[in-house]
C-alpha positions as CSV (number, residue, x, y, z in Angstrom):
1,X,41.7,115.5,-73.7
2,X,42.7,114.0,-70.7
3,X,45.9,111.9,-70.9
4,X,46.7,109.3,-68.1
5,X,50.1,107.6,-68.2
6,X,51.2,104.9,-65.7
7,X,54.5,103.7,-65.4
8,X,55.1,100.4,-63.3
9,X,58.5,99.0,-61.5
10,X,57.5,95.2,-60.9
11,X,59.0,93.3,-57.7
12,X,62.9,91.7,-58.1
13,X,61.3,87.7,-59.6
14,X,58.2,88.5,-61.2
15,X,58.1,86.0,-64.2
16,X,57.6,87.0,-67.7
17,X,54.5,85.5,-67.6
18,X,53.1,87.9,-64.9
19,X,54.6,90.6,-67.1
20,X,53.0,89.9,-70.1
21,X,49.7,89.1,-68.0
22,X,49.8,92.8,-66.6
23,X,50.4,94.1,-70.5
24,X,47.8,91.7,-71.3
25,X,45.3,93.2,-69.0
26,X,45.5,96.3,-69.7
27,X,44.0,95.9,-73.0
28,X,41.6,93.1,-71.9
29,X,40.1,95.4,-68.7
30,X,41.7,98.6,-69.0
31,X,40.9,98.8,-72.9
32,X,37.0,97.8,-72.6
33,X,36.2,101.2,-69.6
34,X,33.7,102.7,-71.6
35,X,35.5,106.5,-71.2
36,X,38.8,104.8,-72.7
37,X,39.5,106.5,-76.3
38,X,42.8,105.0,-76.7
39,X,45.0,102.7,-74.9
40,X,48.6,101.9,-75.0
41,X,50.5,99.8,-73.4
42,X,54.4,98.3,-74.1
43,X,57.8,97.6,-72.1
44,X,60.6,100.3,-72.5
45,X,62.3,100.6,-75.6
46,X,65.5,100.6,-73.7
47,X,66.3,103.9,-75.2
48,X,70.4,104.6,-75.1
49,X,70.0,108.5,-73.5
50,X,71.0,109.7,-70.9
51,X,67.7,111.3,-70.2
52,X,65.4,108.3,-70.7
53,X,64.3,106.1,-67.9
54,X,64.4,102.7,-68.8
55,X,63.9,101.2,-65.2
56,X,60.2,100.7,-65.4
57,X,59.1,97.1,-66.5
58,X,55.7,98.2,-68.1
59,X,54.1,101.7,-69.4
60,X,50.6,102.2,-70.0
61,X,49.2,105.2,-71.4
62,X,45.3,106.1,-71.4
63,X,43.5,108.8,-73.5
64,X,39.8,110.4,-71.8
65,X,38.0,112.3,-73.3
66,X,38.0,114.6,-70.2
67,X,38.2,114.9,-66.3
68,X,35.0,113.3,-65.7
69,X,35.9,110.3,-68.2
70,X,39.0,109.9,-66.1
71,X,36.8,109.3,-63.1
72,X,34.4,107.3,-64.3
73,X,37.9,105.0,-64.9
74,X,38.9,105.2,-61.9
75,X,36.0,104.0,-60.6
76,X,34.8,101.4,-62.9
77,X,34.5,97.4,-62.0
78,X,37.4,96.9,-64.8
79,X,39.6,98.9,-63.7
80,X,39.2,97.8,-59.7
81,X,39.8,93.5,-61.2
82,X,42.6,94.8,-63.0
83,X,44.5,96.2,-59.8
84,X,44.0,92.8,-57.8
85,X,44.7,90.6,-61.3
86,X,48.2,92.7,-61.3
87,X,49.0,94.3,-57.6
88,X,50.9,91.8,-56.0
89,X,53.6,92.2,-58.8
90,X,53.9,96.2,-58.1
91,X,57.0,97.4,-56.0
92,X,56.4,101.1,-57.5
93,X,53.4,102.8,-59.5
94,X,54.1,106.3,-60.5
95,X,51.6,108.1,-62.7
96,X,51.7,111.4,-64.6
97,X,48.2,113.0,-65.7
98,X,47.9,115.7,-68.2
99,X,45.3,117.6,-70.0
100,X,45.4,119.0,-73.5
C-alpha cells in the first residue's frame, strides 16, 4: 500500500467557492486516476490539541496500490488538469508519502 497525503495552505482571499472547487476536484479528477483505490478529501476538523495543525485549508489523502500506482498518478492527464484547475489558489503544498 502506498499512502499519499497532501495537505494544502490556500492564498489570504481565496473564496469558498474556489475551496470547495479544489475539494470538488479531487474527487472529480483525482478520484477517476485509474491506480486510485481510495480517496479522501475534507477541511480540518479544527481539532482543540495542542499537537494538531489546523492551519491547512484542505487535506487530501490517496491510497495506491503500490510505488508504481503512485507514478502512474503522478503522471496521469487527470491529475496534471487538476493542478492548473486549483494552482493559482496554492500559497503552500506540503505532502507526506508512506508505504505500509
Amino acid at each position: 500500500m502506498f499512502v499519499h497525503t497532501v495537505y494544502f495552505w490556500l492564498k489570504a482571499g481565496t473564496s469558498e467557492e474556489a475551496k470547495a472547487q479544489l475539494v470538488r476536484d479531487c474527487r472529480e479528477y483525482l478520484g477517476k486516476v485509474p491506480s486510485v483505490k481510495q480517496l479522501m478529501v475534507g477541511v480540518p476538523a479544527m481539532t482543540p490539541r495542542e499537537v494538531v495543525d489546523n492551519s491547512y485549508g484542505v487535506g487530501l489523502t490517496v491510497v495506491l496500490e503500490d510505488s508504481k500506482g503512485h507514478d502512474i498518478y503522478q503522471e496521469h492527464s487527470l491529475h496534471k488538469v487538476f493542478i492548473e484547475r486549483n494552482r493559482a489558489h496554492w500559497e503552500r503544498v506540503q505532502i507526506y508519502d508512506y508505504v505500509g
